[in-house]
Every structure is written in C-alpha cells, then in structure tokens.
N, C-alpha and C positions, 0 to 999 in steps of 0.2 A: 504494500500500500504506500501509495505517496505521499511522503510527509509534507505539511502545506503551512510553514512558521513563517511570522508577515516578513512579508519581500522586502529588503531594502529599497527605498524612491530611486526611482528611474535619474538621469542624469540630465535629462531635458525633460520637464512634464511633457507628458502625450494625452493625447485625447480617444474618450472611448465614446461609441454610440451603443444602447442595445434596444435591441427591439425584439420585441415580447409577441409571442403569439399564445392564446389559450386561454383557462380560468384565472379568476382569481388568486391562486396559490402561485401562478405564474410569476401576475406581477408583484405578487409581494416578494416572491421569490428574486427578481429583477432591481429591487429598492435594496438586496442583500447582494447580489452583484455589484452593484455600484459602489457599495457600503468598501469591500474589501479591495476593490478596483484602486479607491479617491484614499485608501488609507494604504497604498503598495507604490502610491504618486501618482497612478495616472489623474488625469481630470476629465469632468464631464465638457462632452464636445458641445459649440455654443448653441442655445437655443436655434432655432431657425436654420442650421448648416446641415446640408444635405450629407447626406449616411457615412456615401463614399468618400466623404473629405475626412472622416477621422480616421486617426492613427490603426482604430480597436474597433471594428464592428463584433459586437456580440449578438447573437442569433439564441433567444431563450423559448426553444420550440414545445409545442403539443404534439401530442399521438393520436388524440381520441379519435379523430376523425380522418379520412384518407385523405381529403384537401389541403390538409397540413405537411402532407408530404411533397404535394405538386407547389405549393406556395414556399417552402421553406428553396428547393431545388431550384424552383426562379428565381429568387431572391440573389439565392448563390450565384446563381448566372447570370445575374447583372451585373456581378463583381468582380467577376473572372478577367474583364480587360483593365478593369482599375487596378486588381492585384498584379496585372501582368507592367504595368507603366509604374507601379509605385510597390516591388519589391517588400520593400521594408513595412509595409500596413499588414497587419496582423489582424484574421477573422478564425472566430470561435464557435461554435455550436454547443449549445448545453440542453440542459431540459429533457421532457419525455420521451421525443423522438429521435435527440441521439443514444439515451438508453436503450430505447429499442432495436436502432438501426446500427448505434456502435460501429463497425469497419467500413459501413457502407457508404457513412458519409463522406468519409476520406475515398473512396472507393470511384464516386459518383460526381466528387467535389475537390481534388485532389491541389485545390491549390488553398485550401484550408489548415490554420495552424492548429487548431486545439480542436478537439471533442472533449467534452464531460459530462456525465451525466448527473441526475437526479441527487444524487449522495453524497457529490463532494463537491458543490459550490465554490466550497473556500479553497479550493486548491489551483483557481484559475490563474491569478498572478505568477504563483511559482509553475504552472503547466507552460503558459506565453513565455516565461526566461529560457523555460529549457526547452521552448519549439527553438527562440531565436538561435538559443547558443547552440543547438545541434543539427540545427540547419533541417531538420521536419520534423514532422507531423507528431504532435502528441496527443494519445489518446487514451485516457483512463475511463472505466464506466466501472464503479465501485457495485459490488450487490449488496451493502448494505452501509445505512447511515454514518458516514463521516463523523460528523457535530451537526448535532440540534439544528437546521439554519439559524434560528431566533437567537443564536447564541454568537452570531457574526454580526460583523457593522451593517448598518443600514442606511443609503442613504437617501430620505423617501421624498415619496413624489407630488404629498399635498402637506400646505401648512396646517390644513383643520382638517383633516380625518386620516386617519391609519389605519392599516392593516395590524393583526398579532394573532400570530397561530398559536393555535394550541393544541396541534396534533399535527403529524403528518402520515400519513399511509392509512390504509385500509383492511379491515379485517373480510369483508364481506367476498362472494364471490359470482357477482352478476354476470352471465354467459356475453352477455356486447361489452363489457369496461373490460379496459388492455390496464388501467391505473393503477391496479394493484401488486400485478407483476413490475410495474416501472415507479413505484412510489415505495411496492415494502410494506409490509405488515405494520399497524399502525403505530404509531408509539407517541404513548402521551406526554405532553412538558410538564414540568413541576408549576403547580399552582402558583406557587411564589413570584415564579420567574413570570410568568403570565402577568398575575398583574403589578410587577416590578416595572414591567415595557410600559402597561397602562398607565401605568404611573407618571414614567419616566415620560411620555407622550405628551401628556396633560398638563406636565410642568413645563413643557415648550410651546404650549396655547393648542395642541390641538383638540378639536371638541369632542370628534367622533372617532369612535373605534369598531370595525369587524371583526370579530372572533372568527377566525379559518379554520379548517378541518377538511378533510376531505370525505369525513362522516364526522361533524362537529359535536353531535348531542351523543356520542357514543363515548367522548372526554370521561375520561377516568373509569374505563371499565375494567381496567386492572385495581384499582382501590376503592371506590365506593363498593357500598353496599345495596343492589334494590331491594334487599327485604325489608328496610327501613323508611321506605315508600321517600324517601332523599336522595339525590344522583349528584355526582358532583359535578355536572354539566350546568345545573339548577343551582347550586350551591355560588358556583362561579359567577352566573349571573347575578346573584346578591350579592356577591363582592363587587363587583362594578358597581352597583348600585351605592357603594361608600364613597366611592373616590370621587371627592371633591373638586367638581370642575368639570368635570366628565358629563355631556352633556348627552351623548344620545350613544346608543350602544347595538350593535346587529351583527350578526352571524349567517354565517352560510359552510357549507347546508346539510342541513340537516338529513337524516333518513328516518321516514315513517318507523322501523321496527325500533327505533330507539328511545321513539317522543314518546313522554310520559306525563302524565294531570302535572306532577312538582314544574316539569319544564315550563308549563303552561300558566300553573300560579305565578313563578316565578318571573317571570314576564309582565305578565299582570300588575305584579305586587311591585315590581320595580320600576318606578317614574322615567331610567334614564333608559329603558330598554325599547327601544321601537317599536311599536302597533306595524311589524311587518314580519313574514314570514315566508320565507323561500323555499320549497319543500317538494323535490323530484316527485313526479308522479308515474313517469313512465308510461304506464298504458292502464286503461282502465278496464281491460279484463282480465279476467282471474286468471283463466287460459296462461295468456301471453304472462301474466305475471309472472306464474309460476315457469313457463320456458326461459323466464331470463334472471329467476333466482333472485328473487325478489322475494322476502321475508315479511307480506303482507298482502292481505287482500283489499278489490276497491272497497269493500266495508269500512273496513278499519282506517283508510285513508278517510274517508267521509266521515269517520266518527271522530277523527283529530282534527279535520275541517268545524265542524261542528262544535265539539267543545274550545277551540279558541275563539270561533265568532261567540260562543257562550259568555266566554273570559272577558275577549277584548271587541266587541262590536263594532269599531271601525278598523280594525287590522285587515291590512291587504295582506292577500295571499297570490305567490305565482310560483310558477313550476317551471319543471323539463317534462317533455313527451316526444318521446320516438315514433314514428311512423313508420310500418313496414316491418317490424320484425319478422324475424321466417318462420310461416305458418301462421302470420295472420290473417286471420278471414274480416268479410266485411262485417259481419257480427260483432266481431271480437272492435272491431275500428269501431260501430255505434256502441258497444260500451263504452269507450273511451269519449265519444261523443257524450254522450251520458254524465262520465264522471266530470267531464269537463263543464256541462251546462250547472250540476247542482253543485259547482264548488264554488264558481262566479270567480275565478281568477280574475286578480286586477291587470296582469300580465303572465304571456308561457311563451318559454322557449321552445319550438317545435323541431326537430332534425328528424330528415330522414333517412332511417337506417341506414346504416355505411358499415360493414363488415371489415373489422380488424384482425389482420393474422395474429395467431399466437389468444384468440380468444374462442370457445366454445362456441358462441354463436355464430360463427364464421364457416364452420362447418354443416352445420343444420340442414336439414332438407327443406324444401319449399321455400325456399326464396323466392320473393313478392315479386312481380314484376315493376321494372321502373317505372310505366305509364300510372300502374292502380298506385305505386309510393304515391309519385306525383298530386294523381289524382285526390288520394287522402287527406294528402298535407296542404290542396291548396283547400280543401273542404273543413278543416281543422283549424287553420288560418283565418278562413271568414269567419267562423262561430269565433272566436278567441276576439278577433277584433269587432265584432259585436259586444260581445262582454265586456272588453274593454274602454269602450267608447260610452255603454250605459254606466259603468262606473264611476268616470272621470264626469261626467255630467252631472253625477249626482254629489261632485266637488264644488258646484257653481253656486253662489253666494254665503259658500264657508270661509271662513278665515285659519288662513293655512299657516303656520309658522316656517322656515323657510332654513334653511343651512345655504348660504348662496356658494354655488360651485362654480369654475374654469372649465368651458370645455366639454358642455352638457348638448346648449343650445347652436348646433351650428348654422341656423340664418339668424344670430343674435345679432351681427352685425346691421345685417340688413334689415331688421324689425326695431333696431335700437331697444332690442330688449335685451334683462340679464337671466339664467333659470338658475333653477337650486331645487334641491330634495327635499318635500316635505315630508315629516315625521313617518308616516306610512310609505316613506322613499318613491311613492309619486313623482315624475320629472313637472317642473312650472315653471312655467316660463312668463316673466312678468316685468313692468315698466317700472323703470326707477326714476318715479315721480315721487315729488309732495314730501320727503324729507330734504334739509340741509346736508349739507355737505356729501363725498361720494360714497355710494356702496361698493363694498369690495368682495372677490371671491374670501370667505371663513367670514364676514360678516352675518348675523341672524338677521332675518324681516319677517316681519306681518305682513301677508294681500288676501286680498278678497278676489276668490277664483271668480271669474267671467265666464270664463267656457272651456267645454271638454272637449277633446280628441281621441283618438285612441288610444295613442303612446303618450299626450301631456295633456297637461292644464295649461290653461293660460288665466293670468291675472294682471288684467291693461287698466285698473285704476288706480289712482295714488298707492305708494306702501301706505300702510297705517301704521306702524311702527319697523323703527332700525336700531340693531343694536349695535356697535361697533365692537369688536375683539380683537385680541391679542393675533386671532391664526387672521385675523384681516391685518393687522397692520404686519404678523411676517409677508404675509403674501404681497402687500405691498410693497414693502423692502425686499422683496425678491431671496429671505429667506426661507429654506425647511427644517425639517426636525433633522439630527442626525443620531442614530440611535450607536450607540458606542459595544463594544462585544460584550455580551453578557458573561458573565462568570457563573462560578459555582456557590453556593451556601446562602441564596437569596432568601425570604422568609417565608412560610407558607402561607396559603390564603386565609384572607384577614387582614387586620390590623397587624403591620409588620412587629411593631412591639411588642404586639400579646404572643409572638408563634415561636417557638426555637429554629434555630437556621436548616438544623437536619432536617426537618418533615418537608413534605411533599409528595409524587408518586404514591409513595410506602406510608402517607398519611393512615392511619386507621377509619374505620368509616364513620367510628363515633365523633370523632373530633372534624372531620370535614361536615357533619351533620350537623355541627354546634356554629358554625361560620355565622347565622345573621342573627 
C-alpha cells in the first residue's frame, strides 16, 4: 500500500481544476481533493479559466450509470492534444469508475498521469510526484479504506452550507447498484468526529449542513441498539439540534428498510432539521422490488410516507425511480404509477435502467425493450411533473423563508432575479426588492410565493424580510470554510464536555440513548 504523508509545496504553485461527475458523496468527496491538493501547494485554478489551462485536471468520476463512461472518455479526448502541446500538465482520474475500470483507463486514455480510486483520496499529491518523477503512469485502486475521507482537509465549495459524512459504503445488496463493490462495506464515523466538522462548520458562519451516507439512517448499526426503540441515526439528529448556530440541517438518503417512528420524531422534534425528505423509491411493485433486492414493500414505503406527513405536514418528499428493470411488465410500471400518485412527491428523479457489468441485474433475462423504457419514462415524467406543479402552486401566497444560494437560478441574470432553498428545499426564485442595502448568496429572506412551476416557485414581490450573515458576508469577500485534517480522540456525541474522548463507534447503546 502506498504511503500518502503531506507532500512537500511544489517549487512554483500550480494550479488544479477538478470536475466532478455523480452524487453527492462525489462532490463532497471533490471539496477533500482540493482540501489535500491546496495543503501539498498546489492552488485552485482561477474562477472562470477554462479546464485545459490548468496545470492539474482532476477527473472525480461515477459508475452508476453507462453514460458516465462515454462522458468521462470525451472528456479525456478533448485533452489529448493539450497534453500533447503542454507535456508537463498533469490529468488524474479518481472516483467510482476508475475503481471499476482500474487499467483500462490508462489502457483507453494513455496519456493520463494518475488513477485512484475510491479508498485513497489522500494519496493523490504523492501518486502526481511519483507519475512526474518516473516519467508514467501511476495507478493505485486500494480495496479497502485508506483514512476516513472526513479525516482529510477540505477545501469547500459554499460559504453557508456543507456537506459531512457520516458513513461511507454500503451494506445492502440491490441487483442494479455496482456502489457497493466500488464504495466497500459501510463503515461508520465516530459521533464525535461528526459533529466536531459541524461544529467546526458553524464556527466559520456556515448555516446549513447535509448529513451523507450512502444509506444514511442505517448510521450506527454497528453500536446502537433497536431494541431500545433509539437509533443512533435519530440520536444524531438531536445532536445537531444543540449546536448553536446551526441553522437548518438534511441528509441524504436514506433507505426505506432503515426508517424508523424515532427517525421520524426526531425530525419532528428538532426545529433545525428540515421538513424534507429524500427517500429512493425504486419501483413501486413488489414484483420488481423484490428482483432488485430491495428490503421493502410498496406498503411499507406508503406507511413511512404516511407517518411523516402525520409528523410533519408540510414536509416535501422526493425520490429515485428506475424504469425498465428486467422483467418489468406494464403492471408492475402502473404500480409504480400508483405508488407515485398517492405519495404526491414534490420532486423524482426518474432513470432509465442502464445495466452495469459486474452487477446481478445485468444479467437477468427479459430485458425491457428500449422503445417500452422510453415509453414509460416519458409517461412517468408527465404524472411527476403534474404533481409537481400542483405542489408548488399550492406554495403561492405563503411566506417562504429562504437560504439565498449561487448558482440555482440560471436565467437569474436575465429575470434580475436571485433563488434560494426554502426550508422544505423547494428551489424560489425571487426579486430583491423592498429591503436596503444588497442580498447576498448565505444571506436569509422572507417572500411571499406568487406562482408555481414544476421545478420552482417564484416570488416577484418585495422581500418582507433580510437577514444579513456571517456565510453572506464570507461569500462576499470571496471566502470559504477550510476544514483542517481531523485527528483522532474527538469527543463523542453530545456536549463535548460531558463525553470522554474514547467513546464513539464502541459507544454502548445506553449512553448514545441518553444524548438529548
């Protein structure tokens, strides 16, 4: 294994670009690239400079989907004649699809300095030294965990909201997901350390934080207990609910077989936890359920729909749903029709099945014909943006409280409007009238919604209220947070006072149960 202790600075800074393809885990993942990049001397390449001008193109790719391979390979090949004119620029590939793909990318892409995979992040500075100094190609794909990422610098990408994992891998074994074989069995981070980052976040003005996971509510199923009707997934979210400053709090995503009534209180019972919930659905027959190993039925989905609209009555709920798995019939698609009409999603990401080697589903018989995928998913798409559009409608003379975002709306320019996430992460898009002085991206507002869309709100009359913040004025000054390498012996969840430095993981379940 290759040892990865911080690089000495480079002798001229260089500059890196990386661009990110995939989930969310991606780019937080990508905010921890930069992190050990800018602390090895390179520097981040200047806003607005096209790719190919930096020193360092990093390439932080996905699997999930087969498109990811033809997008990452052009990519490549538009860089082939600028590597061939500028020698000495150095491109990287990391992420899930070069864990998968490993020799191939050098194989297919041969004028590529680095691969790495999933596992060892931190080892890319010292992997670029010793592509330069041995004149090719290095390529590591670890098969298991390196360091923690969360435990690397990071150097992130908004002043007022953050990413912070607290897991990474998967336990589950669904016949279409390749992420389990290229993420690794899950492994939980110590409580402490979790919200030591939130912490650490919150003291640099940012407001909002996502809890990551790649099955997020299944957080500590090595040390809680469910017999105690307590999970330390729930547990956590009470913690955040202490940290002072911390203004809005959400997670992704969760898995049906994990969600529990505590998660659901706990949500509830916590003022900074968002009224949203992101919650794969997959498909909404049993049938197809069970071929893709899914540890749930549409029942059971409905009855967690169900008790949080019970909980939280204006919590948005949105999903994933596949189209086309092999051996769906049109039956099995009006279930899914079904589940999707009495769930009233405020938004669903819809894909059509795409067969990934190296996973169970990929062999299956009855594969769906492209025309009927087609077919489904443009019929899937209308009911969804139906729903979505009666939703946002029904936002029109509320007053919406606002997190103003960078980067949401793009014909802001040309509407002279600004958008931001309301609390139920609705996109709004809205006119910065009727207060003094400017709103900024991490600033909060109040507007009064005017009218719905499918995908946004819009709110064109005065703000009613602005509040100015600390992640407005870094954003202003063109600051972000930089999150510094985390160590070992942080304290456990809770009040860092009250915890001894050993607990965590190996917390007992009595004591993770006494947290609020």
């Amino acid at each position: 294994m290759l040892e990865s202790p911080p690089v000495a600075p480079l002798a001229r800074a260089r500059t890196f670009a990386i661009r990110t393809h995939g989930c969310q885990m991606n780019v937080h993942d990508s905010e921890r690239l930069a992190g050990v990049l800018v602390e090895a001397g390179w520097e981040p390449a200047p806003e607005g400079q096209a790719v190919e001008d930096a020193d360092l193109v990093v390439f932080n790719t996905c699997a999930v989907r087969e498109n990811a391979d033809n997008k990452l390979y052009g990519q490549l090949g538009r860089l082939a004649p600028v590597k061939a004119a500028r020698p000495d620029q150095q491109i990287a590939v990391g992420g899930c699809l070069a864990q998968k793909d490993r020799s191939t990318v050098t194989a297919r892409a041969p004028w590529v300095d680095v691969v790495f995979g999933t596992h060892n992040v931190g080892s890319l500075p010292t992997l670029l030294e010793r592509a330069r100094h041995n004149g090719e190609a290095q390529v590591e794909i670890l098969e298991a965990l390196e360091t923690f990422p969360s435990h690397l610098p990071a150097r992130r990408d908004s002043a007022y909201s953050g990413w912070v994992s607290i897991s990474v891998g998967c336990n589950n074994t669904c016949t279409f997901c390749i992420v389990p074989s290229l993420r690794g069995k899950e492994v939980d981070r110590r409580p402490g350390e979790i919200l030591g980052e939130v912490e650490a976040l919150v003291a640099d003005g940012v407001l909002e934080v996502t809890l990551l996971g790649q099955n997020v509510n299944a957080y500590g199923v090595s040390f809680d207990d469910r017999a105690t009707g307590r999970t330390a997934f729930a547990d956590l979210l009470r913690a955040c609910g202490d940290v002072e400053g911390l203004e809005r709090v959400r997670f992704t995503s969760p898995h049906p077989r994990d969600f529990t009534s505590d998660v659901i209180t706990a949500m509830a019972e916590t003022p900074n936890v968002c009224p949203q919930l992101h919650m794969p659905l997959q498909s909404g027959s049993d049938r197809v359920l069970k071929a893709m190993r899914r540890s749930y039925r549409a029942r059971r989905y409905l009855d967690i729909v169900a008790e949080v609209r019970e909980a939280m009555p204006d919590a948005a709920l949105t999903t994933d749903i596949i189209v086309g798995f092999p051996g769906e019939t049109e039956a099995d698609f009006a279930e899914t029709l079904r589940v999707v009409e009495e769930s009233r999603f405020a938004q669903a990401f819809t894909f059509q099945y795409s067969p990934r080697p190296g996973t169970p589903a990929a062999t299956l018989p009855d594969q769906v014909p492209k025309a009927v995928v087609q077919d489904r998913y443009e019929r899937l798409v209308a009911l969804q943006e139906e729903m979505s559009l009666a939703g946002n409608r029904e936002q029109v003379g509320r007053e919406l409280e606002l997190l103003v975002a960078t980067g949401e709306g793009r014909k802001d320019a040309a509407t002279r409007r600004m958008s931001g996430r309301a609390r139920d992460g609705r996109l709004v898009h809205f006119t910065p009238t009727g207060v003094a002085g400017p709103i900024r991206p991490g600033d909060v507002v109040t507007v009064r919604a005017t009218y719905g869309a499918p995908h946004h709100v819009v709110a064109d009359g005065d703000v009613l209220d602005h509040r100015r913040t600390r992640a407005g004025d870094a954003h202003e000054a063109g600051t972000r947070p930089t999150t510094p390498r985390v160590g070992l012996g942080l304290p456990a969840m809770g009040k860092p006072q009250d915890q001894p430095a050993e607990t965590g993981c190996s917390v007992p379940s009595s004591a993770v149960g006494s947290l609020t």
